[in-house]
C-alpha positions in Angstrom: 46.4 12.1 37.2 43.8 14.7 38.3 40.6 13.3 39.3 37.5 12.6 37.0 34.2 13.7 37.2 31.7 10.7 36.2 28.7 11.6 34.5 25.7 9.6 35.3 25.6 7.6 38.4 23.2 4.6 37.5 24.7 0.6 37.4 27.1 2.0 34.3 28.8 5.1 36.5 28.8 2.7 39.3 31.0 0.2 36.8 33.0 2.7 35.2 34.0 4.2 38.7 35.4 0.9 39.8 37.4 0.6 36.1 38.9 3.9 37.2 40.1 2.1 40.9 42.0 -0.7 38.2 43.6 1.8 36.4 44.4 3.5 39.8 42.5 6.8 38.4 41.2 9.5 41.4 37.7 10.0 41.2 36.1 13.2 42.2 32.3 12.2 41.9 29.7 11.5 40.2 27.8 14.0 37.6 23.9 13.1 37.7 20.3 15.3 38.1 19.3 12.7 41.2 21.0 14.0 44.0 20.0 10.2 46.0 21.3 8.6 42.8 23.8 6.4 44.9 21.6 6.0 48.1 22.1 2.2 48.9 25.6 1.8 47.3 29.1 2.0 48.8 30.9 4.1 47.4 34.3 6.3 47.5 32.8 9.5 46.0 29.3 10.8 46.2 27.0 13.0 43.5 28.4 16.4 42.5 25.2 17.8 41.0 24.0 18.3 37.9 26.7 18.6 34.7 25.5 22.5 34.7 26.5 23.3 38.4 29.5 20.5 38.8 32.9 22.7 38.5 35.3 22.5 35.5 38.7 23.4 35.9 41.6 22.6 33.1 42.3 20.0 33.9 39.0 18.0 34.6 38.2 15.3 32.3 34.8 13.8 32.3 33.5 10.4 31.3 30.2 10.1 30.5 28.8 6.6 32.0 25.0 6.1 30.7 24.1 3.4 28.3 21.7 5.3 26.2 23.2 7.1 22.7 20.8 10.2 22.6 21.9 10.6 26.3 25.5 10.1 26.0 25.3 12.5 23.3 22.7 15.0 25.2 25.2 14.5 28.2 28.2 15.2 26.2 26.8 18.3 24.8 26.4 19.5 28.0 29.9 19.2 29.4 31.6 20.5 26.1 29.2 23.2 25.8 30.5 24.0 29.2 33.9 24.2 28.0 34.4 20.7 29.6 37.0 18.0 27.9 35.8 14.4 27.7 38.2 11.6 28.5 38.6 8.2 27.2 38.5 5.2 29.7 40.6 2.0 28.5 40.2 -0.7 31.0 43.7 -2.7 31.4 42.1 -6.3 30.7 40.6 -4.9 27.2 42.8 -5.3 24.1 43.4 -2.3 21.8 45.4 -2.7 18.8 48.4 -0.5 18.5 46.7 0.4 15.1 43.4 1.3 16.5 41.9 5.0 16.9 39.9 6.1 20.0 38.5 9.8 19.5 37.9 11.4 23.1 35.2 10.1 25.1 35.3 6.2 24.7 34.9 4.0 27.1 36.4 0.3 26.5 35.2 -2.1 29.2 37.4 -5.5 30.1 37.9 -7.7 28.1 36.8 -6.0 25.3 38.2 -5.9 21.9 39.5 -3.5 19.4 41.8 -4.4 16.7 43.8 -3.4 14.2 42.7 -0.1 12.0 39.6 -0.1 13.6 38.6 3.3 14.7 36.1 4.4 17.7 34.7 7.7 16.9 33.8 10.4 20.0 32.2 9.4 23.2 31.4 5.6 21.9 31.5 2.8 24.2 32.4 -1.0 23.9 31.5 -3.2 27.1 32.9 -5.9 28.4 33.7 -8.9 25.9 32.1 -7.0 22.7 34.6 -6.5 20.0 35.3 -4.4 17.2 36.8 -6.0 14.2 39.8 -5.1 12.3 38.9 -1.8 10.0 35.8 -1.6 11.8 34.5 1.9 12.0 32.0 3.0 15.4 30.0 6.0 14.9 30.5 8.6 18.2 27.8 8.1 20.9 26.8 4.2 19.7 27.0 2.2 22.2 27.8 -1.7 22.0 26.5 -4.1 24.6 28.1 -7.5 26.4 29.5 -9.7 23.7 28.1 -7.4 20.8 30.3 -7.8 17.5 30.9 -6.2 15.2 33.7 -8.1 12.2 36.0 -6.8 10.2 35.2 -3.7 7.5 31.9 -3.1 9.3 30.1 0.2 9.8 28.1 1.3 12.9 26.6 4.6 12.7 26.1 7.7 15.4 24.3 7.1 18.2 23.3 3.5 17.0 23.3 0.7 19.7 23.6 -2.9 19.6 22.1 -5.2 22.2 23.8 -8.1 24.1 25.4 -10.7 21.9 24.0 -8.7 18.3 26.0 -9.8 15.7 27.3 -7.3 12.7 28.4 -9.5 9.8 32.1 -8.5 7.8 31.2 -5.3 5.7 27.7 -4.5 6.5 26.2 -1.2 7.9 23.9 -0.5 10.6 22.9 3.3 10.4 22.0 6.1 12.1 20.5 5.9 15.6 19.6 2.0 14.2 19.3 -0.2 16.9 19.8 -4.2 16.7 18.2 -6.6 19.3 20.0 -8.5 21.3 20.9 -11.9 19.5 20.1 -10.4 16.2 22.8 -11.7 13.6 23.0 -8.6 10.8 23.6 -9.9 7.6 22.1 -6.6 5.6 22.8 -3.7 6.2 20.6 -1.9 8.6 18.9 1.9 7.6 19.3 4.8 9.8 16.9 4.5 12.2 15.6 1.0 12.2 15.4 -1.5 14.5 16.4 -4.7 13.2 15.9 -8.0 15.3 15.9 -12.3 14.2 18.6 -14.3 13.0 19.2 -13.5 10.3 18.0 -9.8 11.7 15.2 -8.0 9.5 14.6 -4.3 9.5 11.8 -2.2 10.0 12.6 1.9 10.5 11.0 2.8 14.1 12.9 6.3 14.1 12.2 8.0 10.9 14.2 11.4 12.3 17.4 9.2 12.9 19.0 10.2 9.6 
C-alpha cells in the first residue's frame, strides 16, 4: 500500500488519519493551506502544503477529509485537476453490502452502514453510525453526519448534507446542495437548495444557485 496524502487537516483529517492506522494504511501527510494546522496535536505525519504544491506521483491516492460539500468538491477539483486520483476510505467496523457501489472518493466511517444496491456516488462521505438504506442513492460530495439516515429507495443529491441524527424517509428526495438540520425527520421531499428543519422537516430554499 503506498502512502496517502490527507487533504484537510482539521478534527475530520485528524479522524480519517487514525481510520487509515485500523486499516494499517501509510500516511504521508496532511494536504491543508494552514501550514500550523496540526500545532497542538500528536501526530505521525505533519502538513505537506497546499493541494497545488503537495507532490503527486502514480501512485498517490488522496482522501479528501473536510466536512463541508462545496469544499470537498472545491478540494477535489483541485487534486484531479492536478492529475491526482482520489481514494476511497472504508473503515473495517462499517458494513458495506456486497451489492453496494462506492465511486472513488468516499469515505465510510465505523460503524457506518451501507446496504444492499445502494450506491455512493464520487467523493461522498457517511460518518460513523449514519446509514444508507438498501437502493439508496448519495449524490458525490454530500456529506452525512453521525447517525444521519437515509431508508431504503431514497435520493440525496450533490453536495447536499444532512446534519446529526436527520432522518430521510423511504423514497423521498433531498436535492441539490439542500441541507437538512440536525434532528429533522424528511417526509417530503426536499428542493435543490433548501434547507429544511422540524419534525416533520419543512423547506424553505436558502441557496437559490444550488440547482
Amino acid at each position: 500500500m503506498n502512502p496517502i496524502v490527507i487533504v484537510g487537516a482539521g478534527g475530520f483529517g485528524r479522524e480519517v488519519c487514525a481510520y487509515a492506522a485500523d486499516l494499517g494504511w501509510p500516511v504521508a501527510g496532511f494536504a491543508d493551506d494552514e501550514p500550523r494546522a496540526l500545532d497542538g496535536f500528536t501526530l505521525p505525519v505533519g502538513v505537506l502544503g497546499p493541494v497545488d504544491a503537495v507532490d503527486i506521483t502514480p501512485a498517490t491516492r488522496f482522501i479528501v477529509a473536510v466536512g463541508d460539500p462545496a469544499l470537498r468538491h472545491k478540494l477535489a477539483a483541485a487534486v484531479i485537476g492536478r492529475g491526482g486520483v482520489l481514494g476511497t476510505l472504508v473503515h473495517p467496523r462499517a458494513y458495506v453490502a456486497a451489492g453496494a457501489r462506492l465511486e472513488p472518493g468516499c469515505v465510510v466511517c465505523p460503524f457506518a452502514f451501507v446496504g444492499s444496491g445502494a450506491h455512493l456516488a464520487a467523493n461522498a462521505v457517511v460518518n460513523i453510525h449514519a446509514s444508507v438504506g438498501h437502493d439508496a442513492t448519495v449524490g458525490e460530495h454530500a456529506v452525512l453526519s453521525p447517525f444521519a439516515a437515509v431508508n431504503g429507495h431514497a435520493s440525496i443529491g450533490a453536495a447536499a448534507f444532512l446534519g446529526t441524527h436527520a432522518t430521510v424517509t423511504p423514497g423521498r428526495r433531498v436535492g441539490t446542495g439542500a441541507k437538512v438540520s440536525a434532528g429533522s425527520v424528511v417526509l417530503r421531499d426536499v428542493p435543490a437548495g433548501a434547507l429544511a428543519v422540524g419534525n416533520p422537516a419543512r423547506s424553505r430554499v436558502m441557496f437559490p444557485d444550488a440547482g
